[in-house]
N, C-alpha and C positions, 0 to 999 in steps of 0.2 A: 514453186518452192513450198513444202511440206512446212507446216506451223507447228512448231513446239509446244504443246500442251501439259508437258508434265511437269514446267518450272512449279518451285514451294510456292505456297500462298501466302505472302507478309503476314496475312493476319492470320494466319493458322496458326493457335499456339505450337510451343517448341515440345519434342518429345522427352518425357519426362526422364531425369539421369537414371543411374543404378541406384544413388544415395537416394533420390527420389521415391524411386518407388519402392525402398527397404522402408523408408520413414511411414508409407502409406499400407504396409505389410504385404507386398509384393514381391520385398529382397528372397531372391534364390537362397536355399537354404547352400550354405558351401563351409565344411566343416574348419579347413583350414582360417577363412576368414574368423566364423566363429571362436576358434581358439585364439588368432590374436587379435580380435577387435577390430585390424585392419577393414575398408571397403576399398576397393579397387575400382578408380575413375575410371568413370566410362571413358569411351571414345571423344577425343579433342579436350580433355579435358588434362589443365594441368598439374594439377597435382591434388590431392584428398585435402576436403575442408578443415578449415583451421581447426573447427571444436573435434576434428578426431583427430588432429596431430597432438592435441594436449590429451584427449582422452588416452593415446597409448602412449607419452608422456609420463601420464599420472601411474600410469600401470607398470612403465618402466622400473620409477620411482620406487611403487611399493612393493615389486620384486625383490624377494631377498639373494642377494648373492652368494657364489655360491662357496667362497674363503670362508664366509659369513656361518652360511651353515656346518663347517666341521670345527668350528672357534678358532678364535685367534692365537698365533704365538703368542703373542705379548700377554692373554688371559694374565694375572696375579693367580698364586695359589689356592689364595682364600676362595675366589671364585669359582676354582674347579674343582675345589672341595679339597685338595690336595689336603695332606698331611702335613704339619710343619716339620721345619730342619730339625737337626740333632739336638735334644734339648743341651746337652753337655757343652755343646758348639757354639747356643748360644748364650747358654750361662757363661763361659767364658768370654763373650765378645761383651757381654754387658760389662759383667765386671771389671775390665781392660778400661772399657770406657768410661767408667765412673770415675775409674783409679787415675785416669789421665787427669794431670795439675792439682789433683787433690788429695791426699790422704783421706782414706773413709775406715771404720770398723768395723771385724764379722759382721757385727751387727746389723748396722746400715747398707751392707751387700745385702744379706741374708732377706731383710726385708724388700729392698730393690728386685732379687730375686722372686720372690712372692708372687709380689704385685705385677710380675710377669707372668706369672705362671708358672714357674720354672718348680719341677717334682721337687719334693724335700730332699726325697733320698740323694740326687742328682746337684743342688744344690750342696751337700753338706761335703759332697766329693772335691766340688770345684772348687769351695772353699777352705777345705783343709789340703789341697792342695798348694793352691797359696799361698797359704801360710806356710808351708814349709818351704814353698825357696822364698819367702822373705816380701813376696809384694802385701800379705796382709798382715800389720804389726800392732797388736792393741798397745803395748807398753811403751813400745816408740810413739805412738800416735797422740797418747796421754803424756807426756813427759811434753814433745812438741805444743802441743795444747795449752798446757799450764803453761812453758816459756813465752808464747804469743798469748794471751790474753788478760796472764798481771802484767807483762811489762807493755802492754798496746792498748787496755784498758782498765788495768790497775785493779783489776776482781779478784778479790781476797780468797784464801781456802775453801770457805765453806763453799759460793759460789763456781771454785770451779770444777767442788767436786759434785755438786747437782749436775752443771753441765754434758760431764764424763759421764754420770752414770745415765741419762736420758740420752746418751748416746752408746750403751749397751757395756761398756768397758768392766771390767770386773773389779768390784771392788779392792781386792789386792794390786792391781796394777795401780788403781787411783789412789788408794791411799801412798805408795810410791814417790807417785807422780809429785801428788801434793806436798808430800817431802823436802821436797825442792826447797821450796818457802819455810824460814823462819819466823818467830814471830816478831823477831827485827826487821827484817829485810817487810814483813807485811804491814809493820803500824811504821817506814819509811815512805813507804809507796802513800798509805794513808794521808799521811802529812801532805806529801805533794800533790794529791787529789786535793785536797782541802784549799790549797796555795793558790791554787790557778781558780778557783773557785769564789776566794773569797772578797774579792774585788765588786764580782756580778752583786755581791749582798749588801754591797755594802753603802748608805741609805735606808736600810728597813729597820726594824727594832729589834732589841735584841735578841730576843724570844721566836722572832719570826729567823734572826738567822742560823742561830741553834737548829730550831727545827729544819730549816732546808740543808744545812750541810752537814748535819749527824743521818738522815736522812737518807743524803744523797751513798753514805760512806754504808750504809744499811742494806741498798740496792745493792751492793757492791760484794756483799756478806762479811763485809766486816761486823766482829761482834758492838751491840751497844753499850760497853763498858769501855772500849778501845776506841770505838767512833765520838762519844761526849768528851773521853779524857782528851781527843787531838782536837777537837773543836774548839772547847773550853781555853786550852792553850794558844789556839793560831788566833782566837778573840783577845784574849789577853793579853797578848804582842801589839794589837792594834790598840789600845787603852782600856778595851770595854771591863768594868766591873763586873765579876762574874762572883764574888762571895758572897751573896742572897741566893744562887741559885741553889746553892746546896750540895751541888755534886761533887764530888770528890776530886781532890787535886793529881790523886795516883791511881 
């Protein structure tokens, strides 16, 4: 019987893989590999080492896709440089919405406008439109004004014609407005500010409550000739000695 002599030698090292001998610069040059990174296991081998399954992993990863590259639908305008909507279109959607639950004046549109950006010319349209079917009413809005703010916080004339005109209304409407008011109906309300008032004072000296409830009727724009006469009086009811002070009984 014939002896086999060509069995492997244990101790013969193994022959080196593909990945082997690419690492040792013996890798065949093969273009396709080249472009994706991939190395192709050699023979028995099963499957390509971990650190190149993450290397074209990583390269997966920072491929860009290719939705990617023509932009997205969903971009915003701003981003694609676009042009915005119709100014007119949304001058009016502003002003609808300000207008919702609240009374506002040209005014305070006009400036809302602005600060949007919104052209003058294109502004001055939407808003005299408006005002002609009735959603913007400087004379209505002054008139409502004055009724909620003397009788909800009892502020006299003069205060709430400052109010009015820092909120753009034209003086002929505000003088109007403030018509309302007599100056009965205004040293009434005065009194009853005083009323509710004069309780918190009382404890301090007399001098000290003078000053805080002529004061308080001051903030209010009541004039100080109407504020010390209903003062002087509502102390007077309570006992205080008011003839040292000097001021006038009318």
């Amino acid at each position: 019987m014939t002896r086999r002599t060509d069995w492997p030698d244990p101790w013969e090292p193994a022959r080196p893989t593909r990945h082997a001998r690419a690492a040792d610069g013996d890798r065949e040059d093969d273009p396709a590999a080249e472009e994706s990174g991939a190395v192709h296991p050699g023979p028995g081998a099963v499957g390509a080492p971990a650190h190149e399954e993450h290397g074209r992993g990583a390269r997966r990863r920072g491929r860009p896709r290719a939705h990617q590259d023509s932009g997205s639908p969903s971009s915003s305008r701003a981003e694609k440089g676009e042009p915005p909507g119709d100014p007119a279109e949304r001058a009016r959607g502003i002003c609808l919405r300000l207008l919702t639950g609240t009374p506002r004046t040209r005014k305070q549109l006009a400036d809302a406008l602005r600060k949007r950006e919104i052209p003058d010319e294109v502004a001055e349209e939407v808003l005299s439109r408006f005002e002609d079917v009735g959603l913007i009413n400087d004379g209505a809005f002054a008139d409502a004004w004055v009724e909620s703010r003397h009788h909800g916080r009892g502020l006299a004339r003069r205060a709430l014609a400052q109010e009015l005109r820092t909120k753009g209304v034209d003086a002929t409407l505000i003088e109007e407005a403030v018509s309302q008011l007599d100056s009965d109906q205004e040293e009434s309300t005065a009194r009853e500010l005083v009323a509710r008032k004069l309780r918190a004072t009382r404890g301090l000296d007399r001098d000290k409550r003078l000053r805080r409830l002529a004061g308080m009727l001051a903030r209010k724009g009541y004039s100080e000739g109407l504020a010390l006469r209903v003062v002087r009086q509502a102390l007077e009811q309570e006992g205080e000695d008011t003839d040292e002070w000097g001021y006038p009984q009318e």
